[in-house]
FILO-391194 format. One record per residue (C-alpha): x, y, z negated; residue in one letter; residue number from 1. Coordinates in Angstrom, 1 decimal. Layout:
// FILO-391194
NODE        x        y        z   aa     i
NODE        X        Y        Z    A   NUM
...
This chain:
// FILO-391194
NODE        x        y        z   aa     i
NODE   -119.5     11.9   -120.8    X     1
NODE   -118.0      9.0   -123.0    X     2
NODE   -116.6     10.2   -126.5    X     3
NODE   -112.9     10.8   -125.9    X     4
NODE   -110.4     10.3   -128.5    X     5
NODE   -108.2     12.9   -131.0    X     6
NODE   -104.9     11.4   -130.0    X     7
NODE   -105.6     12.1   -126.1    X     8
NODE   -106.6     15.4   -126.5    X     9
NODE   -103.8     16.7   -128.8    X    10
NODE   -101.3     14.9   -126.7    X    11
NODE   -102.3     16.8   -123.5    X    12
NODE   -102.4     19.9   -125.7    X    13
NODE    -99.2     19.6   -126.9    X    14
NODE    -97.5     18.6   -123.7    X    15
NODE    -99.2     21.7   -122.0    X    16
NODE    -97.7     23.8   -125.0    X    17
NODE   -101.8     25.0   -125.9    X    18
NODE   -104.2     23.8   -128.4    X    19
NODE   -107.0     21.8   -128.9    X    20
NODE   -109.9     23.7   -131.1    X    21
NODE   -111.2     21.0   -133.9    X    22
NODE   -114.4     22.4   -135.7    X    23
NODE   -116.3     21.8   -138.9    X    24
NODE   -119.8     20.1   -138.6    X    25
NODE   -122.3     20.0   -141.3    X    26
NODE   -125.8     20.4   -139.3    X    27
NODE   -127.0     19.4   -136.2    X    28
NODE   -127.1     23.0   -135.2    X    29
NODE   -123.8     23.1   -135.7    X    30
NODE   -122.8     20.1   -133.7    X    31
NODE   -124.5     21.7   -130.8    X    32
NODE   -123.4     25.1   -131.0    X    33
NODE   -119.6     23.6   -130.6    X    34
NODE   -120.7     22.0   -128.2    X    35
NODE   -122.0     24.2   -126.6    X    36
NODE   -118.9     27.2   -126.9    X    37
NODE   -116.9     24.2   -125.2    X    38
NODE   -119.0     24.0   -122.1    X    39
NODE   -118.6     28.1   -122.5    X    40
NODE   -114.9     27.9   -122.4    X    41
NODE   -115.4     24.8   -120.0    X    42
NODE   -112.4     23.4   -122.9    X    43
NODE   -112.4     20.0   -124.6    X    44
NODE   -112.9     19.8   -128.3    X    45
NODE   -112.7     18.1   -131.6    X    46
NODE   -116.2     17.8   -133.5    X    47
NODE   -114.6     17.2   -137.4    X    48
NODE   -116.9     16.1   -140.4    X    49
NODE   -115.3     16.4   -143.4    X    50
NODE   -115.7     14.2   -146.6    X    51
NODE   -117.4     17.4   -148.4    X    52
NODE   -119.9     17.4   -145.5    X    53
NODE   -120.9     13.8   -146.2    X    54
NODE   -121.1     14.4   -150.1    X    55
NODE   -123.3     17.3   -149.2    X    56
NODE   -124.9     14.8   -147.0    X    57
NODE   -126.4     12.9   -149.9    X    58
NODE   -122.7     11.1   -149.4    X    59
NODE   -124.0      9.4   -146.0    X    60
NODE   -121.8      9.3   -143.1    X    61
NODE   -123.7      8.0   -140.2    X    62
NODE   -126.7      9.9   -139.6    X    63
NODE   -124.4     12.9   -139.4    X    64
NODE   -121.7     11.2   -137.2    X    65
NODE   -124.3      9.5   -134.9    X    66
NODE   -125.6     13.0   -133.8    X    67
NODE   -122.1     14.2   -133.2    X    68
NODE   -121.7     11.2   -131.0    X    69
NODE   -125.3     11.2   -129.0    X    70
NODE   -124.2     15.2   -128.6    X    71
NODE   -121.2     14.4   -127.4    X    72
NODE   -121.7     11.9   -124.8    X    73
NODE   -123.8     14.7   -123.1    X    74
NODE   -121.4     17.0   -123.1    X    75
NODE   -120.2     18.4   -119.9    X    76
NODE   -116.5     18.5   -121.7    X    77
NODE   -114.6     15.9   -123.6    X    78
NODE   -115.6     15.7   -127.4    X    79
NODE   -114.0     13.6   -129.6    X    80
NODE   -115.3     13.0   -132.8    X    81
NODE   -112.8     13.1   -136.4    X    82
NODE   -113.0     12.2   -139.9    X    83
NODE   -111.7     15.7   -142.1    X    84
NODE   -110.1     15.6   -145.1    X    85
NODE   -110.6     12.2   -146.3    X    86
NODE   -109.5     11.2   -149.9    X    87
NODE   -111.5      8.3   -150.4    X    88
NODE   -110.7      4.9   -149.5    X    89
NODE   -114.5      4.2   -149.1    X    90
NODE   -115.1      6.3   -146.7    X    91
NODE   -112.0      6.1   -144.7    X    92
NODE   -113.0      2.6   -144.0    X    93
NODE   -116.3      3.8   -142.6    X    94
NODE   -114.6      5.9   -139.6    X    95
NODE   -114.0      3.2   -137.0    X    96
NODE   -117.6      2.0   -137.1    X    97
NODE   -119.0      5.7   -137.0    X    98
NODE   -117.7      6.7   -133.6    X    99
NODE   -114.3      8.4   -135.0    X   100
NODE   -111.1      8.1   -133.3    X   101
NODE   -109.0      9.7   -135.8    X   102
NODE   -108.7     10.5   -139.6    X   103
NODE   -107.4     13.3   -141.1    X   104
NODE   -105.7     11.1   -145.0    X   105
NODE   -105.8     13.6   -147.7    X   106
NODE   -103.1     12.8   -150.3    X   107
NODE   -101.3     16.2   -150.9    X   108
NODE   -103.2     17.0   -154.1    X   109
NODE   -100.7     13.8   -155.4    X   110
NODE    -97.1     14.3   -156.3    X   111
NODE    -94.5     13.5   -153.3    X   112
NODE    -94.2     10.3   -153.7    X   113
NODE    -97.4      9.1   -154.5    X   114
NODE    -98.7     11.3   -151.5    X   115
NODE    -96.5      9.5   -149.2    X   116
NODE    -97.6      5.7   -150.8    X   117
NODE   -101.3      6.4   -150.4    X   118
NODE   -100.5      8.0   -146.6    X   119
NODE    -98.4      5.1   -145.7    X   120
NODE   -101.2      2.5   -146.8    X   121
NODE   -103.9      4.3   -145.1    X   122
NODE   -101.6      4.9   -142.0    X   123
NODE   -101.7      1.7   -141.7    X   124
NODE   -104.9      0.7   -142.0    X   125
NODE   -105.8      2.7   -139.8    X   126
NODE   -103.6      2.2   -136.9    X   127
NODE   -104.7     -1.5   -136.9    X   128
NODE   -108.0     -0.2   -136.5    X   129
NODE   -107.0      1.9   -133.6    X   130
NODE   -107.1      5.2   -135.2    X   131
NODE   -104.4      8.3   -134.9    X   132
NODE   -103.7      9.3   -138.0    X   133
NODE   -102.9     13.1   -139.4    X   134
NODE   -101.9     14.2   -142.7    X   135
NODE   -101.0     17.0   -144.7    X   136
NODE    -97.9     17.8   -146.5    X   137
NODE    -97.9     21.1   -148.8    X   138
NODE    -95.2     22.2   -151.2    X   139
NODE    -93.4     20.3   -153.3    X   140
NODE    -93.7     20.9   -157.2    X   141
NODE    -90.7     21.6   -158.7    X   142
NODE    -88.2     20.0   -161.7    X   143
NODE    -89.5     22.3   -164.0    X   144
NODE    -92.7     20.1   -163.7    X   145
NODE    -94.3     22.8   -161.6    X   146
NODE    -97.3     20.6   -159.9    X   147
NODE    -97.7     20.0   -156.1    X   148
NODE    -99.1     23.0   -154.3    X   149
NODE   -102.2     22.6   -152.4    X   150
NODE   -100.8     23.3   -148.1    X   151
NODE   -103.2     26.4   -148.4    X   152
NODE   -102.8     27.7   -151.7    X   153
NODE   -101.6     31.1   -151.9    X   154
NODE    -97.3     31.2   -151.2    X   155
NODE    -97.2     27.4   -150.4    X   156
NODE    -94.7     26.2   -147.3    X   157
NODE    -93.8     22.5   -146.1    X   158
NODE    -90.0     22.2   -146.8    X   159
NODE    -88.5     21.3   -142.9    X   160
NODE    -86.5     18.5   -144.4    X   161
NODE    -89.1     16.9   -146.3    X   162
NODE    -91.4     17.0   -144.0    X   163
NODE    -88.8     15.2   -141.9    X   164
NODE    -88.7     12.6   -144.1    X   165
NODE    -92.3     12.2   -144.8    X   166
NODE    -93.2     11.4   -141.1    X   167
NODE    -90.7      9.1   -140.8    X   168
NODE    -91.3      7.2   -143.6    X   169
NODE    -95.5      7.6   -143.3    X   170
NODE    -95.8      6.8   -139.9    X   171
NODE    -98.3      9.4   -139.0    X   172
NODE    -99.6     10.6   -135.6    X   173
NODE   -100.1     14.5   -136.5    X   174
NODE    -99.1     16.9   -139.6    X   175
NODE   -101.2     19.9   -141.4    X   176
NODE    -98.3     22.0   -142.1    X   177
NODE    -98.5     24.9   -144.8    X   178
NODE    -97.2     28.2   -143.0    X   179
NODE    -99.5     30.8   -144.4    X   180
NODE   -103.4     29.8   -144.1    X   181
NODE   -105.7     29.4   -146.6    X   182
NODE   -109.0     27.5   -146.5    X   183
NODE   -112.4     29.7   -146.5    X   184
NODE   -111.2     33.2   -145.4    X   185
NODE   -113.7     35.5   -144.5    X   186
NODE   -111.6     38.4   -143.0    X   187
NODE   -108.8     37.5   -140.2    X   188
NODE   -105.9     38.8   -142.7    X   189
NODE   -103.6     35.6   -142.7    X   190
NODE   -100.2     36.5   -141.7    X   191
NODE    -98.5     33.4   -140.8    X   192
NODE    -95.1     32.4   -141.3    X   193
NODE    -93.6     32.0   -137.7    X   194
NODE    -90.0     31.0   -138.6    X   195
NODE    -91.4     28.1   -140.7    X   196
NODE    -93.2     27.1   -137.7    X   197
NODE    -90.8     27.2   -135.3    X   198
NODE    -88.5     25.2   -137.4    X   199
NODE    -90.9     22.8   -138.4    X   200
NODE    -92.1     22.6   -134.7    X   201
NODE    -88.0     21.9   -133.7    X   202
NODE    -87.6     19.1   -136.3    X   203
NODE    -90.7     16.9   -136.9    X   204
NODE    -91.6     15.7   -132.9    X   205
NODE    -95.1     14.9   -133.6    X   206
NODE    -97.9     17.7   -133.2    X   207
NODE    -98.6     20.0   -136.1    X   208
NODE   -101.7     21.2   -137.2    X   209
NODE   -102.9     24.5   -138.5    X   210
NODE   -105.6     24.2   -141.6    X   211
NODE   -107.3     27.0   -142.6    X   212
NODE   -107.5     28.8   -139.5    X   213
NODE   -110.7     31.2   -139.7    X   214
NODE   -108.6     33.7   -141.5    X   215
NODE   -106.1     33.9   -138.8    X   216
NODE   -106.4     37.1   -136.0    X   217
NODE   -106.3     36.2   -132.4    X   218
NODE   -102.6     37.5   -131.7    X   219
NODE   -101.3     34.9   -134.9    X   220
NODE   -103.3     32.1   -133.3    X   221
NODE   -102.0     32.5   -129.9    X   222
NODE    -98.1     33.1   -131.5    X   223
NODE    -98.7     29.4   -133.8    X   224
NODE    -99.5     27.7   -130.6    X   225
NODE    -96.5     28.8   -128.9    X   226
NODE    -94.7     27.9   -131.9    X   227
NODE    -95.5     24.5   -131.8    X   228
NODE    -99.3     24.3   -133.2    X   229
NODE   -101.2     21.7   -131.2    X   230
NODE   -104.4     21.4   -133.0    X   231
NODE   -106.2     24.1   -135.0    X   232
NODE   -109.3     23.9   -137.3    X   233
NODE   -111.6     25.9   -138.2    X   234
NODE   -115.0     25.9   -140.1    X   235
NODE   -115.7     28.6   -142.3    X   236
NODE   -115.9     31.0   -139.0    X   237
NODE   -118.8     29.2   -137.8    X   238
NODE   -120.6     29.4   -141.1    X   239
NODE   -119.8     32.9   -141.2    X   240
NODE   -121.2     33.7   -137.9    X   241
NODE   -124.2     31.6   -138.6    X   242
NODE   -125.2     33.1   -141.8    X   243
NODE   -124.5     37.0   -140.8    X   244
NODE   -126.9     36.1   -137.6    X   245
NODE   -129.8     34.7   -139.6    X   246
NODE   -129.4     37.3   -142.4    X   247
NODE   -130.2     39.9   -139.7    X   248
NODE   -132.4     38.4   -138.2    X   249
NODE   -134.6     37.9   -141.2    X   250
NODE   -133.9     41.5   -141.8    X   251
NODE   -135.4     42.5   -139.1    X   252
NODE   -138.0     39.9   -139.4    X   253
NODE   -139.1     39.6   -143.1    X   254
NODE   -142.4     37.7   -142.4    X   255
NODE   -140.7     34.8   -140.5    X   256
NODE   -141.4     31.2   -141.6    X   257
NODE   -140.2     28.8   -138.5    X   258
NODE   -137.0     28.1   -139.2    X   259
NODE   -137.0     26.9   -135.6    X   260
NODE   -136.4     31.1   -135.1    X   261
NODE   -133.9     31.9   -137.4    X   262
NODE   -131.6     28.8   -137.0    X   263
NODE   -131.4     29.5   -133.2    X   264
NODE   -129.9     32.4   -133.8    X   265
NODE   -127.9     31.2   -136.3    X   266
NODE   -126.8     28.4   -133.3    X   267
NODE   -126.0     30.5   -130.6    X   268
NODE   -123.7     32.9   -133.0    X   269
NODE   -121.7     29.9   -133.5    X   270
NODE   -121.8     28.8   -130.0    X   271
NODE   -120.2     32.6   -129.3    X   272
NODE   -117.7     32.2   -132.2    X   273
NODE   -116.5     28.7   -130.7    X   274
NODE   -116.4     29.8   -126.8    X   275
NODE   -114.0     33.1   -128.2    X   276
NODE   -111.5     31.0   -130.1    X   277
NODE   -110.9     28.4   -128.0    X   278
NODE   -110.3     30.9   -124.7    X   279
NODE   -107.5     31.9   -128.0    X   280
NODE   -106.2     28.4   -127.9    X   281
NODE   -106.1     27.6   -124.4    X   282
NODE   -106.1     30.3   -121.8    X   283
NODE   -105.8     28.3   -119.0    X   284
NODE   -108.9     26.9   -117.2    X   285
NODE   -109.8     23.2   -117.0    X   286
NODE   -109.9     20.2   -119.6    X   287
């Protein structure tokens, strides 16, 4: 079917209190094996490439991104395709040409205010190109000259009233809040802070989104989307899946060469790991 769009799919989410599952890209195995967990879980989903992906990528965008779209429009499900983590202006301004519907502005390395300047001016560049927008707001440094904390560095949490103020003033469609996550766990140990979410969820009216979710257990996911979470990512889950698959298969097969074998494997561990979390995300049946 047709690519659908980020915006639509969070918004349904969101109104149905469940959550839409976004997932890391960075092979074509990859782009099929969520594909593929979504026709599982018979669930719409997000396809995400991230601006690390396309540096990995010899720092080209649209080879990658076509395949996520010919995949997509395939699909049995809706797919819709986003732009991850984006810090550079460059590449920002690639996203409405390469199938994307949505961009995900990175400023929240930057102080406050120079987070919210570079958000605002991409915000609106974007949304005159059509796209929805998200951001990400983590903690604020303090007077002492303490820096900006990363939204997923260890102890960091979005102030309620500055996050207030940050959508208002930035425009944005969606917010990465920090609550507990951090990027590239390989054990399902996060804790999250519930509280935080609820009270961000009561103040901001606009969907939140949970970063760093591969470290998060089942029973923490499924508590963040009732709090208010309406879009979760995930991508080091996938890579850990994949990798443990092939490792043991090579194990067992130390003479292999085809890596037509091996990454098959390696694709349908993935397409396993997708089909279980988003079933997490959205119990009920149906797109």
């Amino acid at each position: 079917m047709p690519l659908t769009t980020t915006g639509d799919l969070v918004g349904r989410a969101a109104a149905a209190r469940g959550a839409v599952g976004a997932f890391n890209v960075i092979t074509l195995e990859h782009i099929e094996a969520v594909i593929a967990g979504a026709e599982l879980a018979g669930r719409p989903v997000v396809l995400q490439i991230s601006e690390n992906t396309v540096e990995f990528r010899y720092g080209r965008l649209l080879p990658l991104a076509r395949a996520a779209v010919a995949a997509a429009e395939r699909s049995s499900v809706p797919v819709a395709l986003h732009l991850d983590h984006v810090i550079s202006d460059r590449l920002l301004r690639q996203a409405p040409d390469a199938g994307f519907s949505s961009v995900m502005y990175d400023a929240a390395r930057l102080p406050y205010a120079d987070n919210l300047a570079a958000t605002c001016a991409a915000a609106d560049w974007a949304h005159a190109q059509g796209l929805w927008v998200e951001a990400e707001l983590g903690e604020v440094g303090g007077k002492d000259g303490r820096p900006p904390l990363d939204a997923h560095a260890p102890g960091a949490r979005t102030d309620p009233r500055q996050a207030c103020a940050f959508v208002a003033d930035s425009g944005v469609d969606a917010l990465a809040v920090a609550v507990g996550t951090t990027h590239a766990m390989t054990e399902r140990t996060a804790a999250l802070d519930h509280a935080l979410l609820k009270r961000l969820s009561g103040t901001l009216g606009i969907p939140l989104v949970l970063h760093g979710s591969s470290g998060v257990p089942d029973g923490e996911l499924t508590a963040a989307v009732a709090g208010g979470i309406s879009k979760v990512n995930v991508g080091t889950a996938l890579n850990a899946a994949m990798t443990a698959a092939i490792r043991e298969y090579l194990a067992a097969h130390p003479r292999a060469v085809d890596s037509r074998t091996y990454l098959a494997v390696g694709r349908e561990a993935m397409a396993r790991t997708v089909a279980s979390l988003i079933a997490v995300l959205d119990p009920a049946p149906g797109a």
